[in-house]
FIKOLZA-1660 file (N, C-alpha, C; in steps of 0.1 Angstrom, whole numbers, plus 5000, padded with zeros to 4 digits):
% residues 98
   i   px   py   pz ch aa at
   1 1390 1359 8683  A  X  N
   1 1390 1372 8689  A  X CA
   1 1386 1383 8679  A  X  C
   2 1379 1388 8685  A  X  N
   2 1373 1401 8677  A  X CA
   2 1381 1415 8672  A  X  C
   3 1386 1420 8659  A  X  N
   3 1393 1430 8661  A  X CA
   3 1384 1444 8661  A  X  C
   4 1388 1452 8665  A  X  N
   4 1379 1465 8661  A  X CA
   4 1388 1476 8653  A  X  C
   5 1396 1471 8648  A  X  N
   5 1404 1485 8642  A  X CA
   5 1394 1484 8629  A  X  C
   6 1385 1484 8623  A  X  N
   6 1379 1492 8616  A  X CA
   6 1366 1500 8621  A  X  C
   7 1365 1496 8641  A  X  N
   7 1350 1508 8647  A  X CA
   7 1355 1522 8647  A  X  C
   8 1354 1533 8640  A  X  N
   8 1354 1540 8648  A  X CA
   8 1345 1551 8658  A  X  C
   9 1346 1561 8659  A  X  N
   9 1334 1570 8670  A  X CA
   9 1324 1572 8659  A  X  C
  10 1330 1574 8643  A  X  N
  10 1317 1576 8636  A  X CA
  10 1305 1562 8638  A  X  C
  11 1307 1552 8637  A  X  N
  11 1302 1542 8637  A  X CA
  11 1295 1539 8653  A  X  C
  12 1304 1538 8661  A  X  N
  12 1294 1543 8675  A  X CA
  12 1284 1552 8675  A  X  C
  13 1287 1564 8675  A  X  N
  13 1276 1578 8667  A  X CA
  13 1267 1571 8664  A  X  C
  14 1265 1563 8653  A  X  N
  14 1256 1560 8642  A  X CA
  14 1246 1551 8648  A  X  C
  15 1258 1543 8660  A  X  N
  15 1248 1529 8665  A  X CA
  15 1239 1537 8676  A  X  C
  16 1246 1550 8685  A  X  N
  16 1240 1556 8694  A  X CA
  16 1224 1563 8684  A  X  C
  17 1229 1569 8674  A  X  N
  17 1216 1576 8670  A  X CA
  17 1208 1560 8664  A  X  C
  18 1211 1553 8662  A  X  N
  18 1200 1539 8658  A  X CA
  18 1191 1535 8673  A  X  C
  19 1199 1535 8678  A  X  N
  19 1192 1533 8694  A  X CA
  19 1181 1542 8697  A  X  C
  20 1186 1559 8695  A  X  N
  20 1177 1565 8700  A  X CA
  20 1165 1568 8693  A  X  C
  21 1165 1559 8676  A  X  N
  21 1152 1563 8670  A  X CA
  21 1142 1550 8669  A  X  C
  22 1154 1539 8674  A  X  N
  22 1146 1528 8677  A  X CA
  22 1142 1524 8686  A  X  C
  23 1145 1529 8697  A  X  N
  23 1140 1528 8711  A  X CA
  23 1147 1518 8716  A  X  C
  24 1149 1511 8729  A  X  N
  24 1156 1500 8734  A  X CA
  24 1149 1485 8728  A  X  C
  25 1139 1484 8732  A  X  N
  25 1132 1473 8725  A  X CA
  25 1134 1468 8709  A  X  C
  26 1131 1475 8703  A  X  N
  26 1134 1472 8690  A  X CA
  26 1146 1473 8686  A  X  C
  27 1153 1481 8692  A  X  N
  27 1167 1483 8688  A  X CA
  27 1174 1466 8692  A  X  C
  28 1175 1462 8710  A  X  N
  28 1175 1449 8709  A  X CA
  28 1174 1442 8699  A  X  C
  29 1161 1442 8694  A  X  N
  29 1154 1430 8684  A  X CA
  29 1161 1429 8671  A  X  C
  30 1163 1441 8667  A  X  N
  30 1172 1445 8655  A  X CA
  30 1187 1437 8651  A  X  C
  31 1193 1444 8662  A  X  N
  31 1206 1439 8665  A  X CA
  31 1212 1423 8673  A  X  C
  32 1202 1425 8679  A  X  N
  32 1207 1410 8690  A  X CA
  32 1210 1409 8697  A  X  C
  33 1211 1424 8708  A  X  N
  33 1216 1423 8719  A  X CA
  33 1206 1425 8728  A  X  C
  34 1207 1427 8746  A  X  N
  34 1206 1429 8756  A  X CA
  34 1205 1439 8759  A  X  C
  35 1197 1440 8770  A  X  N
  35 1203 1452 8779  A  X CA
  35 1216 1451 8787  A  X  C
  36 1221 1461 8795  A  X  N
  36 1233 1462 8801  A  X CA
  36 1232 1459 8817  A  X  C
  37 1242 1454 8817  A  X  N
  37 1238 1451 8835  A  X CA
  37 1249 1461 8847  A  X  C
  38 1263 1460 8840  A  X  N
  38 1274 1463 8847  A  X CA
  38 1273 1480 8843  A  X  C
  39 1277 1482 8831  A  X  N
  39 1283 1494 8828  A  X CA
  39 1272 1499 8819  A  X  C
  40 1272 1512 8819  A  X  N
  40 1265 1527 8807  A  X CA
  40 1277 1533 8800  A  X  C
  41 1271 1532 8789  A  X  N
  41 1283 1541 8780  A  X CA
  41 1275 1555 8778  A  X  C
  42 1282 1567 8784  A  X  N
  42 1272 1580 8783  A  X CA
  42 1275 1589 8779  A  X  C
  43 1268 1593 8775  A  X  N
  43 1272 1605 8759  A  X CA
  43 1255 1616 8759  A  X  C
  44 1263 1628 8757  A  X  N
  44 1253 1641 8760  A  X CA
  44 1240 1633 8774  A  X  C
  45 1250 1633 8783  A  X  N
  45 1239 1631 8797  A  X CA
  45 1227 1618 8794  A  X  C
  46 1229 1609 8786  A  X  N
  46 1223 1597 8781  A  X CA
  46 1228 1583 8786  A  X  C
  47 1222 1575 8788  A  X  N
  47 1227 1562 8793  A  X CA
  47 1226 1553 8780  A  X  C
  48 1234 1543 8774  A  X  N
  48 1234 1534 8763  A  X CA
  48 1242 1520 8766  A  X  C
  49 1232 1510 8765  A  X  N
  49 1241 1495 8769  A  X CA
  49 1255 1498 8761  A  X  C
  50 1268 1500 8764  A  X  N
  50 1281 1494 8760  A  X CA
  50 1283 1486 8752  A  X  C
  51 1279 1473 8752  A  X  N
  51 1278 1458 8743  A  X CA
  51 1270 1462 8731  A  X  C
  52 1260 1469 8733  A  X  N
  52 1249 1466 8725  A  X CA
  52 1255 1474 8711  A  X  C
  53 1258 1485 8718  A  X  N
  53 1264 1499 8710  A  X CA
  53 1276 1498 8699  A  X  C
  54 1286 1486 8708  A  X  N
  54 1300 1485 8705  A  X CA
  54 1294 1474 8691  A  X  C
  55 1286 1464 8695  A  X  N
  55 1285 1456 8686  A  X CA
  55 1280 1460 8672  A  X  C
  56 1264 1465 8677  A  X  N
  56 1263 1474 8663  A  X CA
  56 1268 1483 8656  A  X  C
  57 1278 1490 8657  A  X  N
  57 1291 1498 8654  A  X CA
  57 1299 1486 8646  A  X  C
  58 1299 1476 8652  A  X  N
  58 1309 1468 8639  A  X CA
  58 1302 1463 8633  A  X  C
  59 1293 1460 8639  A  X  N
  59 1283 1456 8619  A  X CA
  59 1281 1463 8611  A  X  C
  60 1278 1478 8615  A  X  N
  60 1278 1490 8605  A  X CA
  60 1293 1491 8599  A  X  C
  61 1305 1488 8606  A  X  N
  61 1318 1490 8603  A  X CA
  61 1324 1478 8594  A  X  C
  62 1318 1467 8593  A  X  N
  62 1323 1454 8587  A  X CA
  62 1310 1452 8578  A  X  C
  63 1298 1455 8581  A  X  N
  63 1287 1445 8573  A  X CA
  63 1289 1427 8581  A  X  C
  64 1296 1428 8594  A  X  N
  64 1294 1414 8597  A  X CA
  64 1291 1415 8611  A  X  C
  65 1276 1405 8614  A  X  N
  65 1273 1405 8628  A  X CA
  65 1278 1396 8637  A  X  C
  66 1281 1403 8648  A  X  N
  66 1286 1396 8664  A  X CA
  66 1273 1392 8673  A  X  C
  67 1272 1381 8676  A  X  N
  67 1268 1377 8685  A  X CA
  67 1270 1380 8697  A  X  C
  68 1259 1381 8711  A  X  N
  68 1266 1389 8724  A  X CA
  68 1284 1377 8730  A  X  C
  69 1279 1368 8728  A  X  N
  69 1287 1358 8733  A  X CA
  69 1296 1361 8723  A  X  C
  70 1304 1365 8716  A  X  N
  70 1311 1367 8704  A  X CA
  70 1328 1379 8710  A  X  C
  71 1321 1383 8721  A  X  N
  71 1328 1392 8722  A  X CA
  71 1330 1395 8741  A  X  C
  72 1334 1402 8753  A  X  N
  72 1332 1407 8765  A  X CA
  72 1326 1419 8761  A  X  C
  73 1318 1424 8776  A  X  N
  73 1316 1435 8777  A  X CA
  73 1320 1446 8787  A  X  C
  74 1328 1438 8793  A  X  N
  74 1333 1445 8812  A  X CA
  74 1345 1451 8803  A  X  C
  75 1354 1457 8812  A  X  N
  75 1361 1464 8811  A  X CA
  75 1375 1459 8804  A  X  C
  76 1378 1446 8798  A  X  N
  76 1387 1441 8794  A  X CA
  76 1381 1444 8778  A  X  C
  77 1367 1443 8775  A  X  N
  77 1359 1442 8761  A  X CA
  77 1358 1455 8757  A  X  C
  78 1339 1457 8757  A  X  N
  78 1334 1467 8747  A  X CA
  78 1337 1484 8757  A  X  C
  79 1341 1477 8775  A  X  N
  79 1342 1491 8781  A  X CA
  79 1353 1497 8774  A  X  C
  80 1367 1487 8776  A  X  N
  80 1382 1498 8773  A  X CA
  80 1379 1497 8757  A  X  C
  81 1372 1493 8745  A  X  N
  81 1372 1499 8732  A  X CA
  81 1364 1513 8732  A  X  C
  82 1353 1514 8738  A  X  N
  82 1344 1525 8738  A  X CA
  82 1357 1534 8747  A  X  C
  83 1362 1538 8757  A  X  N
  83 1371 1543 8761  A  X CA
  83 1384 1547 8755  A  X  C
  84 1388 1538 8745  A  X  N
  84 1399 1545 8738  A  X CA
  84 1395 1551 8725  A  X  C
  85 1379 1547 8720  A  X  N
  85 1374 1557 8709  A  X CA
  85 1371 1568 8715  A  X  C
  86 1374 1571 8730  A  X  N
  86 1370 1593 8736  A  X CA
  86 1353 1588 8742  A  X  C
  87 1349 1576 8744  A  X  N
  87 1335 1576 8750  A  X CA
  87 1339 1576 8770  A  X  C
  88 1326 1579 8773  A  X  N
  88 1328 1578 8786  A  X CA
  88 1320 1565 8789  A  X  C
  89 1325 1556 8797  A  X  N
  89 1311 1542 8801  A  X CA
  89 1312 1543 8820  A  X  C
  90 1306 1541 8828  A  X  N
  90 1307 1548 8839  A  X CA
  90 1297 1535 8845  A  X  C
  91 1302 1529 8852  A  X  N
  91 1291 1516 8861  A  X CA
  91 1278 1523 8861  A  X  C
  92 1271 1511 8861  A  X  N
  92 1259 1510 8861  A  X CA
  92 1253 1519 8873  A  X  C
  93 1242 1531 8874  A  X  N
  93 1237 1538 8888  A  X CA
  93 1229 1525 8893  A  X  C
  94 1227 1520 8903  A  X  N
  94 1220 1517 8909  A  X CA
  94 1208 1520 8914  A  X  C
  95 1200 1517 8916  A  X  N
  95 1180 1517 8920  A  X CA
  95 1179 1509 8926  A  X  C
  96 1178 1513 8939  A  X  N
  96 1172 1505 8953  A  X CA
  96 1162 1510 8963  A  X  C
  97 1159 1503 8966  A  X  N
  97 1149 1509 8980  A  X CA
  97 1162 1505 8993  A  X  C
  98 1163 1515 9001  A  X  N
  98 1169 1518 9012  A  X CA
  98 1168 1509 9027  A  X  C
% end
């Protein structure tokens, strides 16, 4: 089991601004994760995979990487950690044809 008492919002922060200068693709490639299927973690009106975010935050916060399988990401996982560091994660919007 994964602990996170050494993530905190600074280290989220940090993983959020890695994302935005690496774009999703390479940020992926970087880290090892995915995109998001279920939930957005959203910060200044921005959408950011949850999993992807929470993970790279503890590698920044440990120097040790998680694998996606290493950890959840629904609401039992990286939702309620990102939620009790003050983040908002909000289901995924949907895109459909009608």
């Amino acid at each position: 089991m994964v602990s996170w008492d050494d993530v905190t919002r600074t280290e989220v922060l940090r993983a959020i601004q890695e994302y935005d200068r690496l774009g999703p693709d390479q940020f992926f490639s970087a880290h090892g994760f995915g995109p998001t299927t279920t939930y957005d973690l959203v910060f200044e009106e921005r959408r950011y995979p949850p999993k992807a975010i929470l993970g790279t935050a503890y590698e920044f916060a440990t120097d040790r990487r998680l694998a996606p399988g290493d950890f959840e990401g629904g609401k039992s996982g990286a939702v309620r950690v990102l939620r009790n560091l003050g983040f908002t994660v909000a289901e995924k919007q949907r895109t459909g044809h009608t």
